[in-house]
TIDRENBA-496560 format. One record per residue (C-alpha): residue in three letters; residue number from 1; x, y, z. Coordinates in nm, 3 decimals. Layout:
# residues N
@residu=ala	num=NUM	xx=X	yy=Y	zz=Z
...
//
This chain:
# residues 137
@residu=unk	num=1	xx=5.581	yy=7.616	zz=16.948
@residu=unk	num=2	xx=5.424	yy=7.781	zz=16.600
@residu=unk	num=3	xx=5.482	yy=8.165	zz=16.774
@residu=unk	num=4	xx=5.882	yy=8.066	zz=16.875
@residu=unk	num=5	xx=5.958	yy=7.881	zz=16.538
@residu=unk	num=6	xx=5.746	yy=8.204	zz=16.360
@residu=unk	num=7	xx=5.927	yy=8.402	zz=16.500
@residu=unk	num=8	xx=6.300	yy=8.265	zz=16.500
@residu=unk	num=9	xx=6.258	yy=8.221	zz=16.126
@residu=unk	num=10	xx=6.142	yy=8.611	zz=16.086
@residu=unk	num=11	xx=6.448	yy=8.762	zz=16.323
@residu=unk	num=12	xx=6.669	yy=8.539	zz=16.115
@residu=unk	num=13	xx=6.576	yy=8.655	zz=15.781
@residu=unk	num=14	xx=6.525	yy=9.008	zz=15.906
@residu=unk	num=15	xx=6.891	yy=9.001	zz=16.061
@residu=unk	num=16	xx=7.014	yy=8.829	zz=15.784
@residu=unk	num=17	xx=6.874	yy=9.096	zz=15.574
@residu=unk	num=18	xx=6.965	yy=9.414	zz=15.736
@residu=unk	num=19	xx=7.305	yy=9.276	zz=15.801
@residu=unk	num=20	xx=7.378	yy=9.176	zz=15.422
@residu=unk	num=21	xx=7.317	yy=9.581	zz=15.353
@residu=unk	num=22	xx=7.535	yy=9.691	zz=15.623
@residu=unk	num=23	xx=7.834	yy=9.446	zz=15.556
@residu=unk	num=24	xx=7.831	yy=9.513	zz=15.171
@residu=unk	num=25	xx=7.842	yy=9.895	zz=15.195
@residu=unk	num=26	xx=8.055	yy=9.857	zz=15.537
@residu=unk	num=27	xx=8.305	yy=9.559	zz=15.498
@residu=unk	num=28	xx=8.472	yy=9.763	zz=15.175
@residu=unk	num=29	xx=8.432	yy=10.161	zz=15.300
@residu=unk	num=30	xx=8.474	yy=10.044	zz=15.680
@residu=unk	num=31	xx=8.620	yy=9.711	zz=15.808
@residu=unk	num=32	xx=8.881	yy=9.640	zz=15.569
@residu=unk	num=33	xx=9.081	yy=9.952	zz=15.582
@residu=unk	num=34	xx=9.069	yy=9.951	zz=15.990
@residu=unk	num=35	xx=9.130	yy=9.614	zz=16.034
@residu=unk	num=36	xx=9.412	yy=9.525	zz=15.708
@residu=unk	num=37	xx=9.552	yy=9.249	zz=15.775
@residu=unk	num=38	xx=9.370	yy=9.088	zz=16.041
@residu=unk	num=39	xx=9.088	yy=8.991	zz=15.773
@residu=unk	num=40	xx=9.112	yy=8.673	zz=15.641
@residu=unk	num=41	xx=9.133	yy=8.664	zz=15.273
@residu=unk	num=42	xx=8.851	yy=8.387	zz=15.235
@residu=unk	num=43	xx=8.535	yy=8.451	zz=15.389
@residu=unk	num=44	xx=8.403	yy=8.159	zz=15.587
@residu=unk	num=45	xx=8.092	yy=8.106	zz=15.517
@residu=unk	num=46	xx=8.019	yy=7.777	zz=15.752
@residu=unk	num=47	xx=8.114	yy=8.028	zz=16.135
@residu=unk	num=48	xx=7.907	yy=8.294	zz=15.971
@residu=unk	num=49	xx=7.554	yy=8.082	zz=15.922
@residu=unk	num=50	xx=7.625	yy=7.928	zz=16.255
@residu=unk	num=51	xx=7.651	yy=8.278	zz=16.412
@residu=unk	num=52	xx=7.325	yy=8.391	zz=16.249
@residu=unk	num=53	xx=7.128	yy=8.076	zz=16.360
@residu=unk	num=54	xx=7.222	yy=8.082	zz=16.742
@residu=unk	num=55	xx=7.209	yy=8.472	zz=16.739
@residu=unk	num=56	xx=6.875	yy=8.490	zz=16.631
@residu=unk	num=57	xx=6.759	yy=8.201	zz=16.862
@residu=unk	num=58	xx=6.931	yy=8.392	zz=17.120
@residu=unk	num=59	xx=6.723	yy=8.670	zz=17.033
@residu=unk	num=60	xx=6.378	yy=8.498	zz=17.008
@residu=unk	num=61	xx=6.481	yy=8.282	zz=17.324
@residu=unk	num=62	xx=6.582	yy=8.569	zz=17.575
@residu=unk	num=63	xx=6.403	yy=8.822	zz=17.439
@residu=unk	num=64	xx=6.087	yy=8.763	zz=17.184
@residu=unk	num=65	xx=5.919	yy=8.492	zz=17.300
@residu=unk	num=66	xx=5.915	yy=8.587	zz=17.647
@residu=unk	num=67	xx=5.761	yy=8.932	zz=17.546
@residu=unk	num=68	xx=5.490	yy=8.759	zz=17.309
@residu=unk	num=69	xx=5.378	yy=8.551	zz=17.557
@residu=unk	num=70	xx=5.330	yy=8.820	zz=17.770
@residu=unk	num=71	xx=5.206	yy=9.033	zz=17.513
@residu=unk	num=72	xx=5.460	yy=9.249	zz=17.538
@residu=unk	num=73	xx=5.465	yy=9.580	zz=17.391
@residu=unk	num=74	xx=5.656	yy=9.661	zz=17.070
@residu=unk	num=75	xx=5.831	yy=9.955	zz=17.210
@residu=unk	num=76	xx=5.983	yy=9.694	zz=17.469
@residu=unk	num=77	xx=6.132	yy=9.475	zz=17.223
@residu=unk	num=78	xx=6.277	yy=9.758	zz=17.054
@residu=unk	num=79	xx=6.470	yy=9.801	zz=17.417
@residu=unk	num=80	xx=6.525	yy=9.484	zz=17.496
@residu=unk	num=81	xx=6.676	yy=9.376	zz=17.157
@residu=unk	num=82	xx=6.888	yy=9.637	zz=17.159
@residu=unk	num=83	xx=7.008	yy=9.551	zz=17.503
@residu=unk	num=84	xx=7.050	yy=9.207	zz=17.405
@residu=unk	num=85	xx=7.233	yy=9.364	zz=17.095
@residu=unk	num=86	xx=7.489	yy=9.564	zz=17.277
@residu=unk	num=87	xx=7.553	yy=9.298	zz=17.517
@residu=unk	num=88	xx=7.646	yy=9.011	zz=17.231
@residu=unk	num=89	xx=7.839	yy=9.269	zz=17.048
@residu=unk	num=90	xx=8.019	yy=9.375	zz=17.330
@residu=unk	num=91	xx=8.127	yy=9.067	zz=17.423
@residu=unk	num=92	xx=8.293	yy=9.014	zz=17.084
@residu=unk	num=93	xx=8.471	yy=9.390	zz=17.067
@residu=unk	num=94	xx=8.560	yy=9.430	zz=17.454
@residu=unk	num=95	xx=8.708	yy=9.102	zz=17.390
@residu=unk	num=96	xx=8.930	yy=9.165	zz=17.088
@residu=unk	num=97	xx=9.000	yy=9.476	zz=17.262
@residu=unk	num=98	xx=9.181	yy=9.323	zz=17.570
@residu=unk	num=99	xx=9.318	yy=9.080	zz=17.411
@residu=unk	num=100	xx=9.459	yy=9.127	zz=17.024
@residu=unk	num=101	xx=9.701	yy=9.366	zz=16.991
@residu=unk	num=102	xx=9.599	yy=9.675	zz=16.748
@residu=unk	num=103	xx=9.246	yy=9.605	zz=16.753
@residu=unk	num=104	xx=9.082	yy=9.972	zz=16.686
@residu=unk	num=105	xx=8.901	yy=10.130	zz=16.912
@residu=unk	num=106	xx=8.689	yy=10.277	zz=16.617
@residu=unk	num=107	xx=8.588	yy=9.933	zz=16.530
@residu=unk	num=108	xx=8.472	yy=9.853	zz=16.892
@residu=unk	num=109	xx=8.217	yy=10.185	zz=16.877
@residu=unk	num=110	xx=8.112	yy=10.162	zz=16.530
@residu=unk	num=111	xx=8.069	yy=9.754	zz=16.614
@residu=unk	num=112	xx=7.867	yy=9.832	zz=16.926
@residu=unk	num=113	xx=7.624	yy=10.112	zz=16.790
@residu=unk	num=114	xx=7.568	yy=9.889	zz=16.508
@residu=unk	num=115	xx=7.496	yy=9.555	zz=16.706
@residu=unk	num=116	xx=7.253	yy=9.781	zz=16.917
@residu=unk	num=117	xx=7.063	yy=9.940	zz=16.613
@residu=unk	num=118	xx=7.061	yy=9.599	zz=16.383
@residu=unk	num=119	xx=6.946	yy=9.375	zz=16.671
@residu=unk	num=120	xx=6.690	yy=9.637	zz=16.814
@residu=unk	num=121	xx=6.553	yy=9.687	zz=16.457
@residu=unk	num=122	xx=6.543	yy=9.335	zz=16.418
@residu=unk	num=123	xx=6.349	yy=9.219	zz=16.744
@residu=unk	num=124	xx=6.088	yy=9.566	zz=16.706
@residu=unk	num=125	xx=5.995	yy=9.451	zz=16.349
@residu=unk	num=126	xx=5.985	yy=9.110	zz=16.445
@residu=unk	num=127	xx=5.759	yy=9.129	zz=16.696
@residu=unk	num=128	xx=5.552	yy=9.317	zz=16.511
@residu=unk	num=129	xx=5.504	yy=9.114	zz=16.193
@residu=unk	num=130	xx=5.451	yy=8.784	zz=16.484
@residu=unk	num=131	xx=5.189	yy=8.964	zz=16.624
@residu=unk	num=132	xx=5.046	yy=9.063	zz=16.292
@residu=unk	num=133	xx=5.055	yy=8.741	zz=16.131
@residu=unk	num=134	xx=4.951	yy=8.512	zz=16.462
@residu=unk	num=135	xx=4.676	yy=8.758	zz=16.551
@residu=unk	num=136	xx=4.787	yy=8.760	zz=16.948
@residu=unk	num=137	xx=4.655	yy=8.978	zz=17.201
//
């Protein structure tokens, strides 16, 4: 139980973390001027903490525990999060894409390279602080 709640809480801050540098440089320079309209004015800030708490205990459920109970290598949870990564952000943009009108294709590439990186970044460092910190084989 101490190595899944270890490391849920580290993917969630590290997420958290390299996401809040992304969306501040990104939301303004990127997002906004592709999307217009279709951003809501207000921000809401009570989907977006629920979407960081089940992503990252998707994360450490489907991919991170498993691995560091196998002791896993790090190079495999840099794959694996990534995989997981592209397939949660995928379902999001391949979604909007069949079904909202005008939803850019630019987003939907840009969304999906980014989802791979962040969530592969996220699970490799991860992974490595657990092990660090819990000393596992």
């Amino acid at each position: 139980m101490k190595t899944f709640l270890s490391s849920y809480a580290a993917a969630l801050v590290i997420l958290l973390f390299l996401d809040a540098i992304w969306l501040s440089i990104m939301g303004k320079n990127f997002y906004r001027p592709q999307l217009g309209s279709l951003m809501a004015q207000e921000f809401n800030w009570v989907a977006a903490i629920l979407f960081y708490l089940i992503y990252a205990l998707g994360l450490t459920g489907l991919v991170l525990y498993p691995l560091l109970q196998a002791t896993g290598c790090p190079m495999k949870s840099l794959w694996m999060g990534a995989l997981f990564g592209l397939s949660a952000y995928a379902t999001y943009d391949l979604t909007n894409l069949a079904t909202l009108k005008n939803w850019p294709l630019l987003v939907v590439i840009v969304d999906l390279a980014w989802g791979t990186i962040l969530t592969g970044a996220s699970s490799f460092a991860t992974f490595i602080l657990i092990k660090h910190i819990l000393k596992l084989a």
